[in-house]
C-alpha positions in Angstrom: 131.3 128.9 39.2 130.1 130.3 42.3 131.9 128.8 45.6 129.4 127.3 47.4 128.0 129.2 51.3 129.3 127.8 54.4 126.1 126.4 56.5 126.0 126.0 59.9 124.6 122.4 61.5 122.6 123.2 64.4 123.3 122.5 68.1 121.6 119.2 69.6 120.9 122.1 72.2 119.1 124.2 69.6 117.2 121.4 68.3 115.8 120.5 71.3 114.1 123.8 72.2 112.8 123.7 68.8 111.0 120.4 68.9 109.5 121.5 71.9 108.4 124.6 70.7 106.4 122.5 67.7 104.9 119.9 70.2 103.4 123.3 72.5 102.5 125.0 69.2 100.7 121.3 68.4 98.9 120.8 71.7 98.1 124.5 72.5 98.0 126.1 68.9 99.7 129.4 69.5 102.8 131.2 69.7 104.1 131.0 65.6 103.8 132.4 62.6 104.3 130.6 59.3 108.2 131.6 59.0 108.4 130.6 62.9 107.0 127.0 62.3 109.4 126.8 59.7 112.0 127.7 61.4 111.5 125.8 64.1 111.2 122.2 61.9 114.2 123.2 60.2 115.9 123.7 63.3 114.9 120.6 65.1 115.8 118.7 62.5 119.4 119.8 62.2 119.3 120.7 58.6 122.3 123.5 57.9 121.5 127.2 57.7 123.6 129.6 55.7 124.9 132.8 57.8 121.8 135.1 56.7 119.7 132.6 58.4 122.0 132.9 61.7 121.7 137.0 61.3 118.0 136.6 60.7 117.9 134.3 64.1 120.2 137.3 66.2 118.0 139.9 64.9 114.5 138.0 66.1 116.2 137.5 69.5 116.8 140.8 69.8 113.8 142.0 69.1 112.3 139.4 71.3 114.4 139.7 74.4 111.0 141.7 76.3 109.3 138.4 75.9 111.1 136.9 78.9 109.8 140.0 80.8 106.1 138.2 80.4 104.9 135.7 82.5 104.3 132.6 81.8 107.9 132.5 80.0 109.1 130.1 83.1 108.4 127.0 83.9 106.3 127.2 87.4 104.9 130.9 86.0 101.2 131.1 85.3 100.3 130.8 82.0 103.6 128.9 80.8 104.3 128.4 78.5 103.7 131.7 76.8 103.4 132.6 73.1 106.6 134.7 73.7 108.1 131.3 74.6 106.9 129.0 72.2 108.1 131.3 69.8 111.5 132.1 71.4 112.2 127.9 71.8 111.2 128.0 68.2 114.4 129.9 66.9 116.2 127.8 69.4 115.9 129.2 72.8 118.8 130.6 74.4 120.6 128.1 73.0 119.9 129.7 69.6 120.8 132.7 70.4 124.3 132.0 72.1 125.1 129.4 68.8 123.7 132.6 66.7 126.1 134.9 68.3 129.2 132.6 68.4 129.4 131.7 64.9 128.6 134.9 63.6 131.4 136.4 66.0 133.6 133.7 64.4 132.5 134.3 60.6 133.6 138.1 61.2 136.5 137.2 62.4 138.1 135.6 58.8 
């Protein structure tokens, strides 16, 4: 028998920025793909993700760091919020990215 993947419950922090991101991509219709939208529900609804799903989350923030170079990605900016920043709250915001980062970090460490 196969032991059984630790998961990861996700920051109130994280789900937050996630729910947010839904309700923009719901009143303005932009800013996610498919795997985005998904993410995003799964996300604001706390429901664990395995390690993978953490890598996968560092490696679209990563990508995606030029995003916050756009305006509209602040609150007060024209056009805010952006597509870049619906999809960025999406994975979680910042808040995503630093619980990404931590628990990876941690999970390397045993």
């Amino acid at each position: 028998m196969a032991a059984k993947s630790k998961t990861f419950i996700p920051p109130a922090s994280v789900a937050k920025n996630a729910a947010r991101a839904l309700k923009w991509h719901k009143e303005i219709g932009s800013g996610m793909t498919r795997i985005g939208v998904r993410r995003a529900v799964q996300l604001s609804n706390r429901q664990p993700v395995s390690l993978q799903t953490l890598k996968r989350m560092r490696s679209y923030f990563e990508r995606h760091f030029v995003d916050m170079e756009a305006t509209g990605f602040y609150r007060g900016e024209k056009g805010y919020p952006s597509k870049g920043r619906i999809a960025w709250d999406a994975w979680g915001g910042m808040a995503g990215w630093d619980w990404a980062e931590r628990e990876i970090r941690k999970a390397g460490k045993k």
